[in-house]
C-alpha positions as a printed Julia matrix, in Angstrom:
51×3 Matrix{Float64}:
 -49.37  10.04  -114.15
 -48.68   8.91  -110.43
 -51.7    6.1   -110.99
 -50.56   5.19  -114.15
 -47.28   4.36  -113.22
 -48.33   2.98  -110.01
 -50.97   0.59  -112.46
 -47.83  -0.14  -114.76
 -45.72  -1.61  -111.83
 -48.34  -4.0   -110.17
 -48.72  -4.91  -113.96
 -45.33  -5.15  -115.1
 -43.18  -5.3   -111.72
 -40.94  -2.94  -113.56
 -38.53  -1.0   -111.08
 -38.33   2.49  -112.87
 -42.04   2.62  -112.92
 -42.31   2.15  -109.09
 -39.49   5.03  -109.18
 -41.52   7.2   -111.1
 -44.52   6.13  -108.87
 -42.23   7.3   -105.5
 -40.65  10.27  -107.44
 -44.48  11.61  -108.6
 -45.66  10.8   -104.47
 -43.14  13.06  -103.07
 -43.51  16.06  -105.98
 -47.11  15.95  -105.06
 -46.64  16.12  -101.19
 -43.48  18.77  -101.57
 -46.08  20.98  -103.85
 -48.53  20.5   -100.64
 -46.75  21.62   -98.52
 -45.88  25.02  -100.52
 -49.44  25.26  -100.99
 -50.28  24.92   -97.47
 -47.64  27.4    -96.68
 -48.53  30.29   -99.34
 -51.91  29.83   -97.6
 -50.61  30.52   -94.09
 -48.75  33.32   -95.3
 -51.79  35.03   -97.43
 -53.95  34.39   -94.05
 -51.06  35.99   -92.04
 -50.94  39.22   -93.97
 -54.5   39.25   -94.16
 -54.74  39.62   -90.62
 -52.35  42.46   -90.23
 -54.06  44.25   -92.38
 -57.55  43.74   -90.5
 -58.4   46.52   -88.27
């Protein structure tokens, strides 16, 4: 979705396409860094639980 609407601006120029281009970016950085954090956490607990 984040190319297509990124594709549909340069074609179009249309403003709520570059929106949905900037909106889709940051979703997809915010989910990440989640990821990235559930991952530090998993490793964390992990390690407490190594002997």
């Amino acid at each position: 979705m984040r190319d297509f609407s990124w594709k549909y601006f340069t074609l179009t120029g249309d403003v709520d396409a570059f929106l949905l281009y900037k909106e889709m970016d940051q979703l997809s950085a915010a989910g990440s860094a989640e990821s990235q954090a559930e991952l530090d956490a998993a490793v964390e607990a992990a390690e407490e639980l190594a002997p």
